[in-house]
N, C-alpha and C positions, 0 to 999 in steps of 0.2 A: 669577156671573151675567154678563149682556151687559155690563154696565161694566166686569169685569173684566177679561173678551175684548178690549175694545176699548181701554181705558184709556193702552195705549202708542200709537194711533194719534188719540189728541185731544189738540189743543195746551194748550186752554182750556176751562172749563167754565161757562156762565151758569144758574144754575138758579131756577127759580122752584120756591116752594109751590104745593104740592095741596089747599089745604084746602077749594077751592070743590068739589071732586071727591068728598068724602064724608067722611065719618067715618075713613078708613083713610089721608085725604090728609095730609102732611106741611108744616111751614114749609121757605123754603129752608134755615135754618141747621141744623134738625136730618137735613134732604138731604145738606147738604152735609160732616155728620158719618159718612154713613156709607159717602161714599164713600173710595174703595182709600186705602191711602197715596202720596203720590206726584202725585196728581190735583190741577192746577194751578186753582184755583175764583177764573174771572174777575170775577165780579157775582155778585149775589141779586138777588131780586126777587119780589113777592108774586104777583105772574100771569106765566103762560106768556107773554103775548103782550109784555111787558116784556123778558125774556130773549131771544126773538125777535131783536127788536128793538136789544136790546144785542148779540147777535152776526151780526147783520146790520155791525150801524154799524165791527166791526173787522174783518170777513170783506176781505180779497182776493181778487181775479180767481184763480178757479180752486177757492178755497176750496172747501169742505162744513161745512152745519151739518145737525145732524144731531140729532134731537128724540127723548127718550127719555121713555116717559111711558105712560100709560092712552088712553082713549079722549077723555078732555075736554083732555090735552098732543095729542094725533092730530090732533082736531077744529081746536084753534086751529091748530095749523101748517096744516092740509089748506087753510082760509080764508086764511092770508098764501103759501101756493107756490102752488096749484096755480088756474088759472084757475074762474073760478064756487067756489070754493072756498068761500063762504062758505054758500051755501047746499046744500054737498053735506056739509059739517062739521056742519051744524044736523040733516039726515037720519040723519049719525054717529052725535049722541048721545043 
């Protein structure tokens, strides 16, 4: 899958659960089981927007964070990057 693909170009991983997302949503520790071997897992966290947040506070100038997820991980990142964000995230979901 896309973590696979990508998995040699992310330093660190902050994951939050899905459980607000539905029935098919996950905690982070069982996320955090099933990614690749080798995947460096910075933080957990119960919401996306905590995760966020924790790889914001260690990102560097130049950095990328980069938000993997359904449309309610979309939503919440679309409200913390992108300008008017919050209520273009609310139309998202």
């Amino acid at each position: 899958g896309v973590v696979r693909a990508l998995a040699d170009s992310v330093d660190g991983w902050h994951l939050a659960g899905s459980r607000a997302a539905g029935p098919r949503g996950l905690d982070a520790s069982a996320l955090a089981g099933r990614l690749p071997a080798g995947c460096r897992v910075l933080s957990t966290h119960e919401e996306i927007g905590d995760a966020i947040d924790a790889s914001l506070d260690v990102a560097n100038p130049g950095d990328r964070v980069l938000v993997f997820g359904g449309f309610h991980a979309a939503g919440r990142a679309l409200s913390r990057f992108l300008p008017g964000g919050e209520a273009r995230a609310e139309a998202a979901i």
